[in-house]
N, C-alpha and C positions, 0 to 999 in steps of 0.2 A: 290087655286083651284077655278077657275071661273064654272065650273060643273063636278060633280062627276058620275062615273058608275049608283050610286043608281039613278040621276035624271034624268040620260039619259036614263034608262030600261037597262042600260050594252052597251048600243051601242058605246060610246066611254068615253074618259073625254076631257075635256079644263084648261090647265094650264098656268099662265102667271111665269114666269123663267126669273133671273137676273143674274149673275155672274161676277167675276172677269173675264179678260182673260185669259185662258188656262185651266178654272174651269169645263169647258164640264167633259162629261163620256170617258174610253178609246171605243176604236173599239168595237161594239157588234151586236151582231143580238137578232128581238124576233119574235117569233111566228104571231105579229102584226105588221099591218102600221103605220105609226107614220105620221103625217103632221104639218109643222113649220113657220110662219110667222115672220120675223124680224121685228122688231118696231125700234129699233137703236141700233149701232153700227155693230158689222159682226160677222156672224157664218162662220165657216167653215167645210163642214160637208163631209165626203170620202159616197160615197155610189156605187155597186160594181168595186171599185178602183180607182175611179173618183173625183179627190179633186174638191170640189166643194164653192165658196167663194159666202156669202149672204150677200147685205147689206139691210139699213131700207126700205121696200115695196116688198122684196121678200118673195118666198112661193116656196117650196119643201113641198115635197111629199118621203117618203120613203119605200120603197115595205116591206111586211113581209116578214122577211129570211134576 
């Protein structure tokens, strides 16, 4: 965790995330936005329906809901 709820007053966090491939979450939705920068290798991430493929310098944004 690069900042937490507590340090930010609740306004967001910042997390840096590494994984195997295919190690993502299944399909979900949450009450909140979410926002994602690729550093290297590729995300692929559906947002409403929309398969969406990142590589290292890109930046999504994902709506709540």
């Amino acid at each position: 965790m690069l900042a937490s709820s507590e340090q930010t007053g609740g306004a967001y966090e910042i997390f840096e995330l590494e994984g195997p491939e295919g190690s993502g979450p299944p399909a979900h939705a949450h009450p909140w936005s979410e926002a994602y920068v690729v550093t290297e290798g590729e995300a692929v991430v559906y947002i409403e329906g929309a398969k969406l493929k990142a590589a290292p310098g890109c930046f999504f944004h994902i709506p709540a809901g």
